[in-house]
N, C-alpha and C positions, 0 to 999 in steps of 0.2 A: 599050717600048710595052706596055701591059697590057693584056690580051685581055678578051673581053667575059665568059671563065668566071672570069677571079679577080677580075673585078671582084664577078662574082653571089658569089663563094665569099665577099670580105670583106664588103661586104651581109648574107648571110645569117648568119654569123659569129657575131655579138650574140645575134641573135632564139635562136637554138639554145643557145645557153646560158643564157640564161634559160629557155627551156623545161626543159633539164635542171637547174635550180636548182629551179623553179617544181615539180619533179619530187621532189628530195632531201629538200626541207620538208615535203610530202603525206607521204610515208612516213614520215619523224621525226614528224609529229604521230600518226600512225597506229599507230606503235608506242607513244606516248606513251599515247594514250587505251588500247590495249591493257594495257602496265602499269597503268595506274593501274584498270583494270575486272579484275585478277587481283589487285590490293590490296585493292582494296574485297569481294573477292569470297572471301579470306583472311580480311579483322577481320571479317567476318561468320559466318563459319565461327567463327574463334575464341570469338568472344562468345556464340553458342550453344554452343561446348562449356564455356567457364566456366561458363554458367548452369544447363546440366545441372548441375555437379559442384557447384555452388552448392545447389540445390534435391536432389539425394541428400546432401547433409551436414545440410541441412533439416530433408529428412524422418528423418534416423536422429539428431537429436539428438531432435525434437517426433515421437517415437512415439507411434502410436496403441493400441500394446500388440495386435496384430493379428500377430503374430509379425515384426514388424520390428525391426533388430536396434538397439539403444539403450543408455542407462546402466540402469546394474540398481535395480529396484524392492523397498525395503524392503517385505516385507509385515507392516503393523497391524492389530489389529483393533480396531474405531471400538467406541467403550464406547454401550451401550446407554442412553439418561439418563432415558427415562421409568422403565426398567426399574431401575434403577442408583438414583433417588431414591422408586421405589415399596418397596423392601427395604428403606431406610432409617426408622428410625425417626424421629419428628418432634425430639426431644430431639438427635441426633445431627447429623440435620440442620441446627439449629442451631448448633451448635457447628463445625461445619465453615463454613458459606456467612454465620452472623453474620445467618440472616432465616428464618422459616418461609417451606414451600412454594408457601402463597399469594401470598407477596411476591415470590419468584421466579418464579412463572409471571405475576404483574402484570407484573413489571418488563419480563419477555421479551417480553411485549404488547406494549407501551409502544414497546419501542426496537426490536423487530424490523422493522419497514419501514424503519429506517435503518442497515440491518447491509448489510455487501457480502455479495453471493454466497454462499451453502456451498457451491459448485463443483459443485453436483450438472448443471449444466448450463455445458458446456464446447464452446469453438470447434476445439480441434485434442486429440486425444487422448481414454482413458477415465481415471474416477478410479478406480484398481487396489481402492485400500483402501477406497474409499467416500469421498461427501462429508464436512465438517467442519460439523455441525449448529448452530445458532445459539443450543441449549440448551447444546451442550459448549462452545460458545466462552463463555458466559455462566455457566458452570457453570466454565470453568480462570481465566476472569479471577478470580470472587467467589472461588476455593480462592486466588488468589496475592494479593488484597487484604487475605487473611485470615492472610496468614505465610508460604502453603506454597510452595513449592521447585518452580520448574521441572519438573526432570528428573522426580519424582514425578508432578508434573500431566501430565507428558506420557505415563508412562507407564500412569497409570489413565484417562487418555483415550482414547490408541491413537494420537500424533501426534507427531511430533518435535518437538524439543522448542523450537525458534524458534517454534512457532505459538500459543505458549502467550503470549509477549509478542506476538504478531501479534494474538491474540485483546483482550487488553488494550486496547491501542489502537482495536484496532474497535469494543469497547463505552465506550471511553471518548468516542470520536468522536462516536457515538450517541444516547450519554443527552448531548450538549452539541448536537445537535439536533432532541431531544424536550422540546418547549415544556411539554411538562405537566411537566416534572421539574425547567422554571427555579425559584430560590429565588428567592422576593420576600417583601421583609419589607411587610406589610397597611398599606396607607395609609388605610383607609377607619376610623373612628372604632368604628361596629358593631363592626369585625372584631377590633380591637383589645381593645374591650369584652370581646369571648367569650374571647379568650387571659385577658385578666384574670380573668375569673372562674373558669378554667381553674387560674390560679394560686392565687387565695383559696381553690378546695376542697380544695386538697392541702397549706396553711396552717396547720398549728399555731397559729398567731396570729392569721390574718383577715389577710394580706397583700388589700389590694383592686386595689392599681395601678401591680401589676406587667407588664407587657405583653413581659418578653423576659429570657430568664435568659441575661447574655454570660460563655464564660470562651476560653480561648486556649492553642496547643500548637506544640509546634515539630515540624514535622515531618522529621524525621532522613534524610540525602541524602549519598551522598558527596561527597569535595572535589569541585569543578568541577575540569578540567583545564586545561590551555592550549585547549583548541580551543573549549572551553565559552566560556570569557573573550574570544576574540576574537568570538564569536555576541551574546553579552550586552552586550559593551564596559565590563564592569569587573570586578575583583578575586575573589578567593573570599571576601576579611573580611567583604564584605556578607553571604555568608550564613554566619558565623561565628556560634554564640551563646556571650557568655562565662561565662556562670555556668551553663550545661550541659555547655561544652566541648566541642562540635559542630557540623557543618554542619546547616544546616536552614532548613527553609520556615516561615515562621510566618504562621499563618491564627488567626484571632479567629472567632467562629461566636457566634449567637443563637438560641435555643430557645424553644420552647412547654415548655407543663405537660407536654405528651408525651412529650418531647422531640425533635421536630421543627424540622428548622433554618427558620429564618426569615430569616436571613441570614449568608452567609459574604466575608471578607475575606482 
């Protein structure tokens, strides 16, 4: 016979252990959400100390020369070019730049609003040696058009010596976006007119209607290499010449009496 307490004790039985279930899961989540809020509370900590050690290798490679400690700076001293072309005689000058000084402060005109930067204004850091002026860029390209040697240009400039082909380029960029300095051979009949008469005055014979003196050059290049040939997508023969035995560009060019180009190919 079963008494009325074990009847209550198997009754109650169930219910309490579910309560102690209902109990072990609240804590197991509880401990759960607590790891996972000391994880999150780790890769936060962590990723701010990466980005510190990130931002001091920053700022000590982008010194602002403020006694921060950095890579070491060559000191140059930037050539003076008004100064530098005013001691030069006009005859010299020529022979070095291949233009009188007029034609070089023209020119500078001309293509200076399309020159990058001389770096005299900078976002992070000071320039030690000074900027690189648009007269000595335009003054090392016209010296290396004219023959001279890098390492030279660099050093009567006061710049290492990569900026000398950096320079080149920026004025080559340049004058190919200064409209005044496109060549266009004169379509207009007038215009033609006056080259022709241009040519008759300088005629020994009374040439009348000549409108354009053409001749043509090769202009001498090294081999292309392999990596050149796969950019171009063919050989080096094409720019072979064989009766100079060389690589090269060949451009055709048209002239006035002046000898001003009228047009190039």
């Amino acid at each position: 016979m079963v008494s009325y307490s074990d009847a209550a004790l198997h009754i109650s039985a169930p219910y309490s252990y579910k309560a102690i279930t209902n109990d072990e899961e609240e804590e197991e989540e509880e401990e759960r959400r607590r790891v996972d809020f000391i994880c999150q509370g780790a890769c936060a900590v962590a990723s701010i100390a990466a980005f510190e050690n990130y931002w001091d290798n920053f700022r000590m490679v982008n010194k602002n020369h403020r006694g921060q400690p950095g890579s070491k700076t060559i000191v140059r001293v930037r050539i003076d070019m008004e100064k530098y072309i005013g001691e030069m005689d006009d005859k010299l000058f020529r022979r070095k730049y291949r233009m009188n000084k007029l034609s070089f402060y023209n020119l500078l005109d001309i293509i200076e609003p399309h020159m990058r930067s001389d770096g005299s204004m900078r976002v992070i850091g000071a320039t030690t040696n000074g900027p690189i002026t648009h007269a000595s860029r335009l003054s090392m390209s016209l010296r290396y058009f004219a023959g001279g040697d890098p390492l030279d240009i660099s050093c009567i400039h006061g710049v290492k010596d990569g900026e000398v082909l950096d320079s080149v380029w920026d004025i080559v960029d340049a004058i190919h976006k200064s409209s005044q300095l496109d060549i266009v051979f004169p379509e207009s009949h007038v215009q033609q007119l006056e080259i022709a008469r241009g040519f008759k005055a300088k005629s020994s014979i009374g040439i009348n209607n000549c409108v354009g003196a053409i001749d043509g050059i090769l202009i001498w290049i090294n081999k292309p290499s392999k990596v050149d040939e796969q950019a171009i997508r063919f050989g080096p023969a094409k720019f072979f010449c064989g009766r100079k035995k060389k690589f090269g560009l060949n451009m055709q060019a048209t002239c006035d009496a002046n000898r001003m180009f009228l047009c190039c190919l």
